[in-house]
Backbone as CSV, one residue per row, in Angstrom:
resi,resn,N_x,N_y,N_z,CA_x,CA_y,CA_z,C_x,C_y,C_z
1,UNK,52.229,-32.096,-9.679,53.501,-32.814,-9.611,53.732,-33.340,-8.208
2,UNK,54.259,-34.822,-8.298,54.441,-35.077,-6.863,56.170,-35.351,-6.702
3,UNK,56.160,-35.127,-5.762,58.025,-35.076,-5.145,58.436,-36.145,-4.196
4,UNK,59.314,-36.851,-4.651,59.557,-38.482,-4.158,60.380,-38.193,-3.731
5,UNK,61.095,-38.369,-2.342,62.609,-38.337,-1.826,62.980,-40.231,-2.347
6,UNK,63.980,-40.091,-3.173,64.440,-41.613,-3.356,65.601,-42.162,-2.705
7,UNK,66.821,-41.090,-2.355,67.882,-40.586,-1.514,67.699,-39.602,-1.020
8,UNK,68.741,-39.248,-0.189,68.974,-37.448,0.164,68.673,-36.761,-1.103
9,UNK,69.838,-37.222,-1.761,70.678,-36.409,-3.000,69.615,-36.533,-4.166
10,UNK,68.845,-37.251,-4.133,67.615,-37.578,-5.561,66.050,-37.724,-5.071
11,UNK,65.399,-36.788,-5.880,64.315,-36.758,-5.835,63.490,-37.248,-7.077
12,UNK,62.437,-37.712,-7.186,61.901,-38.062,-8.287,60.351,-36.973,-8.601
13,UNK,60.179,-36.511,-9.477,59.657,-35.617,-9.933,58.199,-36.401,-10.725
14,UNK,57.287,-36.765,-9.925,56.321,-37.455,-11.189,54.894,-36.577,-11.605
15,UNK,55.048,-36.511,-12.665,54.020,-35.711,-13.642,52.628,-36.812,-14.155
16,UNK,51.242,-36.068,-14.783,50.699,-36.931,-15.081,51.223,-38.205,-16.243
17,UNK,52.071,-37.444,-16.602,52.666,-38.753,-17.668,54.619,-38.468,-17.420
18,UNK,55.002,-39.547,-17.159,55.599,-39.547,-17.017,56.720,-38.660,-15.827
19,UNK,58.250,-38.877,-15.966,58.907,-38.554,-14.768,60.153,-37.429,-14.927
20,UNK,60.546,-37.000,-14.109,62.125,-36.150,-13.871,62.698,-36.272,-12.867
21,UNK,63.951,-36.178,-12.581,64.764,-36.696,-11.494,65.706,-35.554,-11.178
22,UNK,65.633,-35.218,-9.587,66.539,-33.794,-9.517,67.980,-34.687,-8.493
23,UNK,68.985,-34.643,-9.169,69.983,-34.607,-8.501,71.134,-33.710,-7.985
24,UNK,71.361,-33.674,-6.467,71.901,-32.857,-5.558,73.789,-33.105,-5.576
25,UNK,73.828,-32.050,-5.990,75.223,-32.357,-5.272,75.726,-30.770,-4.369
26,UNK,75.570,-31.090,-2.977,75.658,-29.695,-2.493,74.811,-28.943,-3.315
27,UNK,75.031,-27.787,-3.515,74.048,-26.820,-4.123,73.886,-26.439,-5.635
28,UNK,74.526,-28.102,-6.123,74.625,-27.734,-7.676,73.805,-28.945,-8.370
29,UNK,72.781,-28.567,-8.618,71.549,-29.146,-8.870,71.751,-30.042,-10.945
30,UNK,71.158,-31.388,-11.017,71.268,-31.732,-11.961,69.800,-32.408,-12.534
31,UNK,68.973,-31.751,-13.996,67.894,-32.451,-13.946,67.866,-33.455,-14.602
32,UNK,67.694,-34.758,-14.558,67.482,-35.479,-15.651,65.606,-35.921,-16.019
33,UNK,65.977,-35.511,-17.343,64.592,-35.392,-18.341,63.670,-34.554,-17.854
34,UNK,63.173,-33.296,-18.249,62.293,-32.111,-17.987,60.895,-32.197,-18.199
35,UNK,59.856,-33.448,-18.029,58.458,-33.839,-18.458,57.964,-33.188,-19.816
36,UNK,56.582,-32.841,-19.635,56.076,-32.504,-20.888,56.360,-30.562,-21.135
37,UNK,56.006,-29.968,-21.814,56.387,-28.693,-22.029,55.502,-28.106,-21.298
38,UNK,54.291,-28.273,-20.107,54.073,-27.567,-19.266,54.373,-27.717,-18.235
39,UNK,55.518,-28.303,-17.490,55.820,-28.892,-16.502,57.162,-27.503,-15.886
40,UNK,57.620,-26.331,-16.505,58.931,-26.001,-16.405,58.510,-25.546,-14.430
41,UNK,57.364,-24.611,-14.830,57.297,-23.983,-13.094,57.159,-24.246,-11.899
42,UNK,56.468,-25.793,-12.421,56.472,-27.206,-10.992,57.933,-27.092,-10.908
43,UNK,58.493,-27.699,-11.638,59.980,-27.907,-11.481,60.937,-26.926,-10.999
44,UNK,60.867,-25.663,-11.358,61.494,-24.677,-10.753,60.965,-24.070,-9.079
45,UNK,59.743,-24.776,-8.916,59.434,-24.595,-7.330,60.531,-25.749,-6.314
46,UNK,60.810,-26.671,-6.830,62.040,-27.811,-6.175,62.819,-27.544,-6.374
47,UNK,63.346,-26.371,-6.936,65.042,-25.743,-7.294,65.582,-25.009,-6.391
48,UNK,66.256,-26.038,-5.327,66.708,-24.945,-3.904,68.292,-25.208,-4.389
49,UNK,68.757,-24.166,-5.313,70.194,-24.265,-5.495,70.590,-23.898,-7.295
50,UNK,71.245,-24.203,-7.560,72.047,-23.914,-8.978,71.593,-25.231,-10.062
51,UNK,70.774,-24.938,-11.180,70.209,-25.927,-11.869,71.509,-25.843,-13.325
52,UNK,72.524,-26.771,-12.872,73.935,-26.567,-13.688,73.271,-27.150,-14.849
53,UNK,73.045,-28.367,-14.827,72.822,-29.381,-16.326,71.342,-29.660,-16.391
54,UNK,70.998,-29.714,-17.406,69.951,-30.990,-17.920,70.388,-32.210,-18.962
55,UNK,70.046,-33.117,-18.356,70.043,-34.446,-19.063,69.244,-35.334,-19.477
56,UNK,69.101,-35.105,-20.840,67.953,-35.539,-21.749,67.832,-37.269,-21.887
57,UNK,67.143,-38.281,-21.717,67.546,-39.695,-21.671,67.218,-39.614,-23.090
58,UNK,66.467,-39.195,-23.608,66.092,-39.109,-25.213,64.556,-38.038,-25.758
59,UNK,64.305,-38.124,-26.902,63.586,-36.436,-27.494,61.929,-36.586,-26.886
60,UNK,61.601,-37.666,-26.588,60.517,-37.541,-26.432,59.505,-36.356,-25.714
61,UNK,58.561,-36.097,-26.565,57.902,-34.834,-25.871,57.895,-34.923,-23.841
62,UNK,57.382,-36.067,-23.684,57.202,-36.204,-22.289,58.772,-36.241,-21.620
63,UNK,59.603,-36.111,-21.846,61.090,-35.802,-21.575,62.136,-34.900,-21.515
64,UNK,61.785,-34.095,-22.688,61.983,-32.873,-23.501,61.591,-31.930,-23.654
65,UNK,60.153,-32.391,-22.909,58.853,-31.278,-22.921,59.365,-29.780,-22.268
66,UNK,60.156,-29.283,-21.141,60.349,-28.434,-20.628,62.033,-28.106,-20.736
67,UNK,62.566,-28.849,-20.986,63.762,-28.489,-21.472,64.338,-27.044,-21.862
68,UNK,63.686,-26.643,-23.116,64.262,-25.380,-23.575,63.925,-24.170,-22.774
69,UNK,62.444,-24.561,-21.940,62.129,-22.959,-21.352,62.922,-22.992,-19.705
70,UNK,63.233,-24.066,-19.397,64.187,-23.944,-18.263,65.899,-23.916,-18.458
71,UNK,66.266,-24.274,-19.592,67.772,-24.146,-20.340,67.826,-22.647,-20.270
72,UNK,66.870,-22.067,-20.356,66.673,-20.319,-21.084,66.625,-19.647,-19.963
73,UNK,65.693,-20.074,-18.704,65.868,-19.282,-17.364,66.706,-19.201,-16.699
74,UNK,67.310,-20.906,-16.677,68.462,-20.783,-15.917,69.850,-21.108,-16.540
75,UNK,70.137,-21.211,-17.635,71.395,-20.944,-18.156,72.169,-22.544,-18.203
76,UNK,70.848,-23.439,-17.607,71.953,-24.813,-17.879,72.263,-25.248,-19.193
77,UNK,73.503,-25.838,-18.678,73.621,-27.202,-19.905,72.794,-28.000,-20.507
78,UNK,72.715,-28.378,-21.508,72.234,-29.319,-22.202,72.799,-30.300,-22.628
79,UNK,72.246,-31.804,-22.415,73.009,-32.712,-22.546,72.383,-33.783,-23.327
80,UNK,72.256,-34.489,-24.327,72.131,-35.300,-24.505,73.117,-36.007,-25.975
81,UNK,72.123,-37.617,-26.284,72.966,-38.208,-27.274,73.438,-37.741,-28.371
82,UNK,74.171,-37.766,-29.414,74.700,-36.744,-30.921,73.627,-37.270,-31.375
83,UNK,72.773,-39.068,-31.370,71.481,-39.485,-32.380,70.830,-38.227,-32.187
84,UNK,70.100,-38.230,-30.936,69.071,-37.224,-30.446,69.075,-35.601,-30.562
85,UNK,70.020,-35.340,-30.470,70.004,-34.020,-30.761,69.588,-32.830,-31.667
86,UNK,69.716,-33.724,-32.911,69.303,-32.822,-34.021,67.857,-33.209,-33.912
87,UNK,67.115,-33.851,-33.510,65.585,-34.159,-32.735,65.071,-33.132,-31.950
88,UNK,66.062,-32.830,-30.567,66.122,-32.142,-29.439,66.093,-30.391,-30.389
89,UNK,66.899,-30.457,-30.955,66.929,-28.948,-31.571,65.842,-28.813,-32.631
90,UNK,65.389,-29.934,-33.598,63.986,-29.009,-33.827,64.517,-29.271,-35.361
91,UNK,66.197,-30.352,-35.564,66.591,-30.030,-37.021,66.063,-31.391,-37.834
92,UNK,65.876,-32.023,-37.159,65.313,-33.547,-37.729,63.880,-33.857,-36.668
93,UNK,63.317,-35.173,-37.684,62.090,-35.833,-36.907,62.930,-37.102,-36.140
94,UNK,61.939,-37.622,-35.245,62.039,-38.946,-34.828,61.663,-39.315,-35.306
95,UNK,62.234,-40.632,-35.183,61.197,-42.033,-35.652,60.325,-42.372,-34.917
96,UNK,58.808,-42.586,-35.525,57.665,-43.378,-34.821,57.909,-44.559,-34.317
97,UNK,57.297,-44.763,-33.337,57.667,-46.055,-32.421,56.721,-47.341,-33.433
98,UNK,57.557,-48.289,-33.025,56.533,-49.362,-34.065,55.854,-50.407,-32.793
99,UNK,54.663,-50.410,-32.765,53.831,-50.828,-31.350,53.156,-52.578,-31.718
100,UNK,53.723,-53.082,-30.679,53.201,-54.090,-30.516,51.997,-54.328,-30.533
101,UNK,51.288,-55.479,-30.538,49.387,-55.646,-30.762,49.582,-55.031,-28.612
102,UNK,49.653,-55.843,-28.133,49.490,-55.419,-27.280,49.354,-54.159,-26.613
103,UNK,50.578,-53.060,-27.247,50.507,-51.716,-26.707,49.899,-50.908,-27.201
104,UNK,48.811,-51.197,-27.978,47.764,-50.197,-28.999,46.985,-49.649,-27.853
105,UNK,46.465,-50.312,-26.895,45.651,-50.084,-26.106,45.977,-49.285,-24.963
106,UNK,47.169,-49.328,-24.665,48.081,-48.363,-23.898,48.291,-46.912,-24.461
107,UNK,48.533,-46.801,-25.954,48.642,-45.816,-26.398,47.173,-45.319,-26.475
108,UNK,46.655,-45.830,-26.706,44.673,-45.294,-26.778,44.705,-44.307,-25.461
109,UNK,45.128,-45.051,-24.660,44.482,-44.752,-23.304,45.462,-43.289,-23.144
110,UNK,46.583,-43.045,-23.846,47.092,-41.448,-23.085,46.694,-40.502,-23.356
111,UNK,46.767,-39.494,-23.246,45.841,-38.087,-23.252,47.228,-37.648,-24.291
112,UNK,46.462,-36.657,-25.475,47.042,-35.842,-26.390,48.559,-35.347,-25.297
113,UNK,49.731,-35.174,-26.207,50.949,-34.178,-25.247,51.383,-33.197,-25.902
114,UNK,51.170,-32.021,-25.490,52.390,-30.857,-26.624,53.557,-31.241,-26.918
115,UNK,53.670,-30.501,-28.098,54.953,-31.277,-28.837,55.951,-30.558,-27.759
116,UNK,57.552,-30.927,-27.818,58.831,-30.277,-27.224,58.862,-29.483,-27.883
117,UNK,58.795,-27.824,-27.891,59.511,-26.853,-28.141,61.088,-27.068,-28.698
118,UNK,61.584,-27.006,-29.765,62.937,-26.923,-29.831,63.980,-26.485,-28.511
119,UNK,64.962,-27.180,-28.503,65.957,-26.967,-27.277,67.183,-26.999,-27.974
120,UNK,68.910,-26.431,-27.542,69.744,-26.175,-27.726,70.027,-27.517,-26.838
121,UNK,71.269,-27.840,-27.498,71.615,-28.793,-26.949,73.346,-29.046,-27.062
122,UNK,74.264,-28.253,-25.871,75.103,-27.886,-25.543,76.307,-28.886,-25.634
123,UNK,75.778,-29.713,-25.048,77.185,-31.165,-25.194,76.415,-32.212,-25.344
124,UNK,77.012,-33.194,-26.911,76.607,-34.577,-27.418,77.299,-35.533,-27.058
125,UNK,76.275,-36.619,-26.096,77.626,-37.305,-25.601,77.557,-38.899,-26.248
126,UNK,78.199,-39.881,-26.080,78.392,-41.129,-26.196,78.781,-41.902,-25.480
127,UNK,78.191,-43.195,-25.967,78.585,-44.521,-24.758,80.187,-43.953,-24.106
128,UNK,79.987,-44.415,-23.050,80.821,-44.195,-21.821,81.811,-42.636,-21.521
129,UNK,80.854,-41.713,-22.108,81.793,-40.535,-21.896,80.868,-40.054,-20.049
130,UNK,81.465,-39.653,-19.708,81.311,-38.969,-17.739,80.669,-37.611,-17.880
131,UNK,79.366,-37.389,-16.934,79.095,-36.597,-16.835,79.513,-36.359,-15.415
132,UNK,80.066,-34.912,-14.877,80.363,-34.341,-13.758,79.119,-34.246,-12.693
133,UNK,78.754,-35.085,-11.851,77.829,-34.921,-11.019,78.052,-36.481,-10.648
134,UNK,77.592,-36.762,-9.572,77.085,-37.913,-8.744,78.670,-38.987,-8.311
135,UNK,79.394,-37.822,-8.854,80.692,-38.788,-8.370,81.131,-39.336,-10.036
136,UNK,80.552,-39.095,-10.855,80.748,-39.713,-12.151,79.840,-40.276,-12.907
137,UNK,78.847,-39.632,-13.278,77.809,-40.271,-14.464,78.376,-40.918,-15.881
138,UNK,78.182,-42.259,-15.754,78.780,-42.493,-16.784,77.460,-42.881,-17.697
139,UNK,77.579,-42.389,-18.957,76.811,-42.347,-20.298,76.912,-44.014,-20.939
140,UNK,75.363,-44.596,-20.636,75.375,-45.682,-21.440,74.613,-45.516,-22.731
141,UNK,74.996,-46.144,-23.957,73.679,-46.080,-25.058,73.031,-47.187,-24.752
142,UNK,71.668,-46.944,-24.972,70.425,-47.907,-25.008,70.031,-48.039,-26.054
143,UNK,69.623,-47.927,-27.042,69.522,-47.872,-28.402,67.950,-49.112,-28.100
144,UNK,67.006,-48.824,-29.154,66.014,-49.409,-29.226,64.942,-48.851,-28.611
145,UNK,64.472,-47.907,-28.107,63.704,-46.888,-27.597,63.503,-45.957,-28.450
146,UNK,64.547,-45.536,-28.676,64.880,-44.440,-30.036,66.150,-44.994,-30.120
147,UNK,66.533,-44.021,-30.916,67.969,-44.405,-31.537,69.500,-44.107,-30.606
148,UNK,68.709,-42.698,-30.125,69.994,-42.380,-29.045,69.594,-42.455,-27.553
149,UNK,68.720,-43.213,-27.413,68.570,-43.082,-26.274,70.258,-43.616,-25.026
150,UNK,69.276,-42.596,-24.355,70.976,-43.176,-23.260,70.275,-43.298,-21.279
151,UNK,70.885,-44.271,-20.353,70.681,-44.408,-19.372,72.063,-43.526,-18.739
152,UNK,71.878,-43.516,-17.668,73.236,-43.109,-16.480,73.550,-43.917,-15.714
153,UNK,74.176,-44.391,-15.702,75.032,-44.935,-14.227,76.278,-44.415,-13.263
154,UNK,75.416,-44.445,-12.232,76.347,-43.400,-10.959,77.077,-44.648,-10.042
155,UNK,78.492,-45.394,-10.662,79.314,-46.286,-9.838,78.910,-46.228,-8.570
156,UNK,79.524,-44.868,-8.005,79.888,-44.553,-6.446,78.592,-45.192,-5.657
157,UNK,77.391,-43.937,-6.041,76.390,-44.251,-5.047,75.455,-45.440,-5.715
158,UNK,75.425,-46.546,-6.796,75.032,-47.332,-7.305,73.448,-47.066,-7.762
159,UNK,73.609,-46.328,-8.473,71.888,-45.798,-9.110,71.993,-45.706,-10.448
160,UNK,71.130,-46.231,-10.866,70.819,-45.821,-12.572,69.417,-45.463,-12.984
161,UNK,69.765,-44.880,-14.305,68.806,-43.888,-14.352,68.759,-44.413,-15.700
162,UNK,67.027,-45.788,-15.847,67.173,-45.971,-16.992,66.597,-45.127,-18.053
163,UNK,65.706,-44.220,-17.900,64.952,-43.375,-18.966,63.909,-44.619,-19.543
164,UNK,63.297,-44.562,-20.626,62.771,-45.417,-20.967,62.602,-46.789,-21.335
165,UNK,64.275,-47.083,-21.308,64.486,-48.349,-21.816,63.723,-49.388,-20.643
166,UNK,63.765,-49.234,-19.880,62.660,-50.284,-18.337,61.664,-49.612,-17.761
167,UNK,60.809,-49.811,-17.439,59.708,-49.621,-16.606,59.476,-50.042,-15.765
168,UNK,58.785,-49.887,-14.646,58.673,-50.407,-13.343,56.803,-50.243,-13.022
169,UNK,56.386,-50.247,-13.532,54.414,-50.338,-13.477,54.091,-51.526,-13.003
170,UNK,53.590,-52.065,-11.889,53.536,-53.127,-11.362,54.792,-53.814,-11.081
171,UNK,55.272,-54.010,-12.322,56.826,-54.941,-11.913,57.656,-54.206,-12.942
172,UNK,58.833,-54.563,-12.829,59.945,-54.199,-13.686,60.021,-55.143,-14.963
173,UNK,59.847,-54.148,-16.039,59.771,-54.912,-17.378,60.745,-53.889,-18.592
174,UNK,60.260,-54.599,-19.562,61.250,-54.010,-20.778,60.058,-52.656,-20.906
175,UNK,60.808,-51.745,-21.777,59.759,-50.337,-21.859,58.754,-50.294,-22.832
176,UNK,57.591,-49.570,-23.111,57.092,-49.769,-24.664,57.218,-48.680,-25.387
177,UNK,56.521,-48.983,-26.680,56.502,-47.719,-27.385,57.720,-47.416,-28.021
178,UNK,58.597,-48.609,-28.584,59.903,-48.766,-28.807,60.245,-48.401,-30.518
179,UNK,61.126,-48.304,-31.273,61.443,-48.092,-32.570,61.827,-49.052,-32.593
180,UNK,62.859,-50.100,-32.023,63.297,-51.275,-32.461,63.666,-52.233,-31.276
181,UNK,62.082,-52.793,-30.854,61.945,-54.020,-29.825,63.552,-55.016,-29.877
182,UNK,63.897,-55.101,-30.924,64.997,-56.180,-30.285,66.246,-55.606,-29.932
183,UNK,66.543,-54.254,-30.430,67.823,-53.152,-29.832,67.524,-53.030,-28.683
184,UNK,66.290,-52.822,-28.159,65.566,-52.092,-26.477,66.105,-53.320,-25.745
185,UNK,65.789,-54.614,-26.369,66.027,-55.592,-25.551,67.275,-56.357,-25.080
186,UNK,68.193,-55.839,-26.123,69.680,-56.021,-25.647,70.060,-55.083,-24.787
187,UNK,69.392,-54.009,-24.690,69.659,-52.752,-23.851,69.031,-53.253,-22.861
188,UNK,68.125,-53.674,-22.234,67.967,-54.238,-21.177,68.825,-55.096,-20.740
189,UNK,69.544,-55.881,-21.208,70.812,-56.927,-20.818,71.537,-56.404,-20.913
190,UNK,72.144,-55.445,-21.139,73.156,-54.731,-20.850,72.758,-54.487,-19.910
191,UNK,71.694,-53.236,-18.948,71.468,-52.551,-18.220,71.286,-53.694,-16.923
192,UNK,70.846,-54.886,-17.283,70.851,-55.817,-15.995,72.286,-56.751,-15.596
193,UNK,73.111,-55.820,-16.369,74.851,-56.365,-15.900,75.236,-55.456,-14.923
194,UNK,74.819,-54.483,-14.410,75.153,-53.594,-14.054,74.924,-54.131,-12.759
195,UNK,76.450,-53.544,-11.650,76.037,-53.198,-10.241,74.877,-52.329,-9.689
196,UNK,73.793,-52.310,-9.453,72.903,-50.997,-9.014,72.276,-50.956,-7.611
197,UNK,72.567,-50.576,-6.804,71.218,-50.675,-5.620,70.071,-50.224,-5.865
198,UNK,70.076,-48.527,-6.410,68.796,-47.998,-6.669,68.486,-48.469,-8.105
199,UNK,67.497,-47.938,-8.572,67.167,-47.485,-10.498,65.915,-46.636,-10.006
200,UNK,65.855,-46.313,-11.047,64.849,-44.627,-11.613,64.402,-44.727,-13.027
201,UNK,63.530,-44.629,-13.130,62.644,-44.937,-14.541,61.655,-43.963,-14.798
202,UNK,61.993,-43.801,-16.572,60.996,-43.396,-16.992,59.805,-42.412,-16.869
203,UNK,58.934,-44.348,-16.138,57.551,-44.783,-15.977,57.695,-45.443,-15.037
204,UNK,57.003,-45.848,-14.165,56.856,-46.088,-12.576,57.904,-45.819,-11.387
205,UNK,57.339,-46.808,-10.366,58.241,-46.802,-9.480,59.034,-47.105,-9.162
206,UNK,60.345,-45.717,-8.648,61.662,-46.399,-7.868,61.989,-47.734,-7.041
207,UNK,63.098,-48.299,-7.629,63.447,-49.007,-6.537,64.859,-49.099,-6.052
208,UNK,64.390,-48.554,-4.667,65.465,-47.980,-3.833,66.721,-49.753,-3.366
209,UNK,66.202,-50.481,-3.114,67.375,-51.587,-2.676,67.058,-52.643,-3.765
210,UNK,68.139,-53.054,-4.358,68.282,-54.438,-5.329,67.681,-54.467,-6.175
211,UNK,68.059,-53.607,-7.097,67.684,-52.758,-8.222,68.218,-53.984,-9.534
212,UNK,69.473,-54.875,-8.963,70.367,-55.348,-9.883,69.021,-56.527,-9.919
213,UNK,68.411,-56.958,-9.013,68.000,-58.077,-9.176,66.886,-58.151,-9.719
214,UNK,66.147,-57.022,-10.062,64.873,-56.800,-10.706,64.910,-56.377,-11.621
215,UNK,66.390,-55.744,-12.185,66.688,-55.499,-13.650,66.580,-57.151,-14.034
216,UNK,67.577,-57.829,-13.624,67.570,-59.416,-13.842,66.342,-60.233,-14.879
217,UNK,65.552,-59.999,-13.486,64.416,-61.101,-13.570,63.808,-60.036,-14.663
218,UNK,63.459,-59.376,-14.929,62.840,-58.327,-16.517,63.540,-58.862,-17.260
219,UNK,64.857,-58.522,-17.406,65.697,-59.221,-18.631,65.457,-60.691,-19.001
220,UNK,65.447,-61.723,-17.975,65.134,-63.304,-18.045,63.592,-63.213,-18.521
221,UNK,62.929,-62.358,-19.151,61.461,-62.761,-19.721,61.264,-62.033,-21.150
222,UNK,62.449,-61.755,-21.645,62.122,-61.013,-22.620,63.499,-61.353,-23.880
């Protein structure tokens, strides 16, 4: 696991597949998305403080993956969408992603992932309800990734946290591996209305200044 300072207050957590994001507030620590289900003890070596919440962007194994065995050590919250949840707990399936010709070859190329372990999942939230951290996380739905997927947006310090709906791999684009390409893609126009300096993804790399303008130009190609 490698450890990205992106701010003070945020670190980015990147695994062989995919990412997690530790946010600081003083000594009350917030994770968003827990990698694959062997990822919990990397993650608990960057835990200098109180791991209050986890925040699920949506069920995917690589997201979800560590969730329940760090909910269980350390007593956090669980957070994610009401879609996702009964996913997250183990009571329903997801839906298979429906893949473009193009992304067959992308999917070829990833290595097998353990499934998510079932997780408890403490508070279901919805478009624009506040999560307590960062000055005010406010809960967007993204819908088109999965069904519940959800991003964050932190007003104050101007960061969002799209989860899968964008990617940043070379450049900033729409995400793949989607259930419903044209929901993902209004969710990208939504997400490029947004004030942001930073964003946090997924899949690639942060970008720390003018975040709004590279959501933009992704959205204008799709």
């Amino acid at each position: 696991m490698d450890v990205i300072e992106v701010r003070p207050m945020l670190h980015m957590l990147r695994f062989p597949v995919g990412t997690a994001y530790l946010w600081r507030d003083g000594d009350q620590l917030t994770l968003i998305d827990t990698g694959t289900a062997d990822c919990a003890t990397e993650i608990e070596e960057v835990l200098e403080g109180e791991l209050r919440r986890i925040v699920l962007t949506h069920w995917h194994e690589d997201h979800a993956g560590s969730a329940a065995e760090l909910a269980a050590r350390h007593g956090a919250e669980v957070v994610a969408h009401r879609l996702e949840a009964p996913v997250i707990r183990g009571e329903a399936t997801g839906a298979p992603a429906v893949l473009e010709e193009f992304e067959l070859s992308i999917r070829a190329a990833l290595p097998p992932l353990p499934p998510a372990p079932p997780c408890r999942v403490d508070r279901e939230v919805e478009d624009g309800d506040i999560l307590d951290f960062g000055g005010g996380a406010v809960v967007i739905a993204v819908p088109g990734h999965t069904e519940g997927s959800i991003a964050l947006h932190l007003p104050g310090p101007g960061v969002l946290f799209t989860g899968d709906t964008v990617a940043n791999v070379g450049r900033t684009m729409l995400g793949v591996f989607n259930t419903d390409r044209a929901r993902a893609i209004e969710s990208l126009h939504r997400l490029a209305k947004l004030e942001v300096e930073t964003a946090v993804f997924g899949h690639g790399d942060p970008i720390g200044r003018g975040a709004t303008a590279a959501l933009q130009a992704a959205a204008a190609t799709v």
